[in-house]
C-alpha positions in Angstrom: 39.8 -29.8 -82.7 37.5 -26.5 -82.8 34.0 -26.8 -82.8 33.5 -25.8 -86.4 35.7 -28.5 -87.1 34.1 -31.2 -85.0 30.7 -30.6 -86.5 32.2 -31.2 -90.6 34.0 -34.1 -89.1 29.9 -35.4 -87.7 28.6 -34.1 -90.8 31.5 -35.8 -93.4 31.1 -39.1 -91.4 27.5 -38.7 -91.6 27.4 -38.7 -95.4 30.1 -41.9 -95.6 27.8 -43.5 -93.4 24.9 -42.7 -95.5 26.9 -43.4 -99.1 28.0 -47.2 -97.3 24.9 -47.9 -97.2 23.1 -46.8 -100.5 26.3 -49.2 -101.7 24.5 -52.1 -99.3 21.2 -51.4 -99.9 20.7 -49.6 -103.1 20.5 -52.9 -105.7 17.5 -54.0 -103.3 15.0 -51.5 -104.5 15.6 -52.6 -108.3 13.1 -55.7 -107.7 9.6 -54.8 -106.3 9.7 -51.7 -108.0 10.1 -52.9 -111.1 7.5 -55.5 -110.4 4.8 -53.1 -109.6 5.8 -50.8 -113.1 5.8 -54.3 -115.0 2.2 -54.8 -113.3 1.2 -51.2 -114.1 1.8 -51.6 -117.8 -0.1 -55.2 -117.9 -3.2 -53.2 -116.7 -2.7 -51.3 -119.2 -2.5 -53.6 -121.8 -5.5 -55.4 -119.8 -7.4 -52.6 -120.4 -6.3 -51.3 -124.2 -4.8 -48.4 -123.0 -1.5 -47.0 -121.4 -0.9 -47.6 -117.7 -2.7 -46.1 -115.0 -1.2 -42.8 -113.7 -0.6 -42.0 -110.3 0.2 -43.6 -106.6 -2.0 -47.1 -106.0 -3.2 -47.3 -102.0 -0.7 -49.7 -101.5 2.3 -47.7 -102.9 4.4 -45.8 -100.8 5.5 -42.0 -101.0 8.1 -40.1 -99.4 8.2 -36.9 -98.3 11.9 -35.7 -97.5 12.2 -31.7 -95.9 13.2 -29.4 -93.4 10.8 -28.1 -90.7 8.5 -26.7 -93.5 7.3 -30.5 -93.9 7.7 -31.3 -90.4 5.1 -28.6 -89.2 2.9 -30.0 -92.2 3.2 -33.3 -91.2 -0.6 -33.3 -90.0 -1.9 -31.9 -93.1 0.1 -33.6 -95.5 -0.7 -37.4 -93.9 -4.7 -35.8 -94.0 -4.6 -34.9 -97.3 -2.1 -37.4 -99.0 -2.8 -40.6 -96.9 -5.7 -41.9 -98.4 -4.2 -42.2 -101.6 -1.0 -44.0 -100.8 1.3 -45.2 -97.9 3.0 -41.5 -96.9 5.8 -41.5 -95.2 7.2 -37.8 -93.7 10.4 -37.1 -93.1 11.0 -33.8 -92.0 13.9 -32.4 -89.6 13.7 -28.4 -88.7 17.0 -26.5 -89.0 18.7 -29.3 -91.9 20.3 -29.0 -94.8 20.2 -30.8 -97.6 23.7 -32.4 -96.9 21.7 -33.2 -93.2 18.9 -35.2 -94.4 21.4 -37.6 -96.3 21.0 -40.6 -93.7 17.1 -40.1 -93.7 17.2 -40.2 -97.6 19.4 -43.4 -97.4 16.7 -45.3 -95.2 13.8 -43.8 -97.2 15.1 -45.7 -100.3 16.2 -49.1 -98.8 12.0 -48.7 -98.1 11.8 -49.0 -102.0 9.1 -46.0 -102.3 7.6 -45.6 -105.6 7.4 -42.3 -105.4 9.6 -39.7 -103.8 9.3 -35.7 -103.1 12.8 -33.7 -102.2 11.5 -30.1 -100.6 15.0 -29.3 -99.5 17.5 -26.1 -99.6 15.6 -23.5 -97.3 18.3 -23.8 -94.5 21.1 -23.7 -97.0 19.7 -20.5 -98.4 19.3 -19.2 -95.1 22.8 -20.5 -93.4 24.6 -19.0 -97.1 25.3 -22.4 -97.5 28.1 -22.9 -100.4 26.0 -23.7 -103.4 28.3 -26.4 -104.5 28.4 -28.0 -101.7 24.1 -27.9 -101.5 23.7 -28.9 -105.2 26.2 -32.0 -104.7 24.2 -33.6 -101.8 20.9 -32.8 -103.8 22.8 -34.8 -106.6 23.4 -38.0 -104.2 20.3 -37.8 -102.7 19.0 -38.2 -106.1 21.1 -41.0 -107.0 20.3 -42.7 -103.9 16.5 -43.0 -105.4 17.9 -44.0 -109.1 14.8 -47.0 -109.1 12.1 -45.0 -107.7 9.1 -44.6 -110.1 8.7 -41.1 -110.0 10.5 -38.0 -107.9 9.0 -34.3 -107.5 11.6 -31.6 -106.8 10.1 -28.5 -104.8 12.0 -25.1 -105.2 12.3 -23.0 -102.7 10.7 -19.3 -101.5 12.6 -16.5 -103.5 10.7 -14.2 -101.0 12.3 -15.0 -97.4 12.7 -12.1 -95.7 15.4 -10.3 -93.7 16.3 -7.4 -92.3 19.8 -8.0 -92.2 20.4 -10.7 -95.3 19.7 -8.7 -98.7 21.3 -11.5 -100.2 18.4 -14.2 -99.7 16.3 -13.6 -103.0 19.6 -14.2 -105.2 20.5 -16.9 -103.4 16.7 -18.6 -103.7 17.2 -17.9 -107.4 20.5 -19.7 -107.8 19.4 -22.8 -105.9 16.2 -23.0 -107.8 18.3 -23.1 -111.2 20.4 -25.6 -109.8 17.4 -27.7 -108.7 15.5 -27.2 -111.7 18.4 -28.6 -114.1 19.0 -31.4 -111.6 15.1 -32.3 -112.4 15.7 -31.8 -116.3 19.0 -34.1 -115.8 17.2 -36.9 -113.7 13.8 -36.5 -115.7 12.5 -35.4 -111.9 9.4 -33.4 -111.8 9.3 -30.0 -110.2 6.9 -28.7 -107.7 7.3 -25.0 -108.0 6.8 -23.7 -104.9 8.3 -20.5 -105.4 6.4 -19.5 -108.4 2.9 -20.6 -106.2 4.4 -17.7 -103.8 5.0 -14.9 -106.2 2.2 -15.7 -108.4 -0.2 -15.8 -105.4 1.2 -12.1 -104.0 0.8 -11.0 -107.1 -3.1 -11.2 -107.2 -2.7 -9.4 -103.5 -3.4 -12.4 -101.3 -6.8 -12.5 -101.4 -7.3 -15.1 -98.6 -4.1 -13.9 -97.0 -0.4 -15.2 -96.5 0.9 -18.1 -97.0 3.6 -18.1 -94.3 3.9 -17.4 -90.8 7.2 -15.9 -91.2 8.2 -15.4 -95.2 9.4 -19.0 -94.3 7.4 -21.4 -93.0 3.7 -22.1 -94.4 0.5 -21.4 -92.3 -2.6 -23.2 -92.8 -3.5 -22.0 -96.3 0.4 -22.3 -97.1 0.5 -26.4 -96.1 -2.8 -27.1 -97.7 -1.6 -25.2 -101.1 1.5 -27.2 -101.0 -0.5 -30.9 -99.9 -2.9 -29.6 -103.0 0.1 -29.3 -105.5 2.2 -32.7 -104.3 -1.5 -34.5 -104.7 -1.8 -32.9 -108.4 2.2 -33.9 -109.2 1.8 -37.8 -107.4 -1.1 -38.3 -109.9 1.1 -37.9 -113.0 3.4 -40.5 -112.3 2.8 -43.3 -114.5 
């Protein structure tokens, strides 16, 4: 067996693995969430109102990504912690298809809320986009009876000097991710449009990114800013 074809065999057996045990484990998240949303809506009535919006201290959030959460780590447990029990799980160099097992035991945690900020390394590896937008799809499924999940699309402005075809394949990912969200009733962290929108004024407190790629300083605490303003509109 070549080597190509030893690492799908890891990856396909991987992803079994991971779809075995969403089969195990995925009816146990139905009951404490739905506990906590049946408790959210009798504070509401409590109070004559609708249900309080956003993450309790007690409620847990998950962070799933590649290494652009994993060198935020730090700043997003700063930032985020407070307000909830965050949980990061970030791997450098994975694909979506990759982070399938650590989705898997994110869920049989029963979060109640979840945010995906996934696809960089399949947009730099020219992934198949097929192949990325079916593991987003399971990894979605796999959090069916979590309260609330936040999609983040990636950078349409990695650089390359010998890629051209990085932009375009941003783009296409972000459409796929974006319907996924509209299909799941997900909400979307648009990271890509922060980017552009913030080169577009001419960086007035400079980049964002080390390396077109991976956020700096400013980068991470723009991102910890917009997951804060998105985990406060779940209801």
């Amino acid at each position: 067996m070549s080597a190509v074809q030893t690492s799908r065999a890891l990856t396909y057996g991987a992803v079994a693995l991971a779809l075995g045990l969403v089969i195990v484990l995925g009816g146990l998240a139905v009951g404490r969430v739905a506990d906590r949303a049946d408790a959210r809506r009798e504070i509401g009535v409590e109070r004559g109102g609708p249900p309080p919006t956003g993450p309790d201290p007690t409620d847990e959030v998950v962070i799933i990504g590649d290494s652009i959460t994993e060198q935020a780590e730090a700043m997003l447990l700063d930032e985020l912690q407070p307000a909830s029990v965050l949980r990061v799980r970030g791997r450098g160099g994975y694909r979506i298809e990759q982070m399938e097992p650590y989705a898997v035991e994110a869920a049989a945690a029963e979060p109640e809320q979840v945010i995906i900020n996934l696809g960089s390394n399949d947009v730099l590896l020219s992934w198949p986009l097929d192949r990325s937008v079916e593991a987003y799809r399971r990894m979605l499924d796999y959090f069916d009876d979590t309260r609330c999940i936040h999609l983040v699309t990636v950078n349409q402005g990695f650089e390359s000097s010998t890629d051209d075809g990085l932009a375009f394949r941003a783009l296409l990912l972000n459409g796929q991710i974006r319907e996924l969200a509209a299909a799941t009733g997900a909400d979307v962290i648009d990271w890509s449009k922060m980017v552009s929108d913030y080169e577009a004024i001419g960086e007035p407190y400079g980049p964002l990114t080390s390396d077109s790629v991976h956020p700096n300083e400013l980068g991470q605490k723009m991102i910890a800013d917009a997951y804060r303003e998105s985990l406060r509109t779940c209801l």
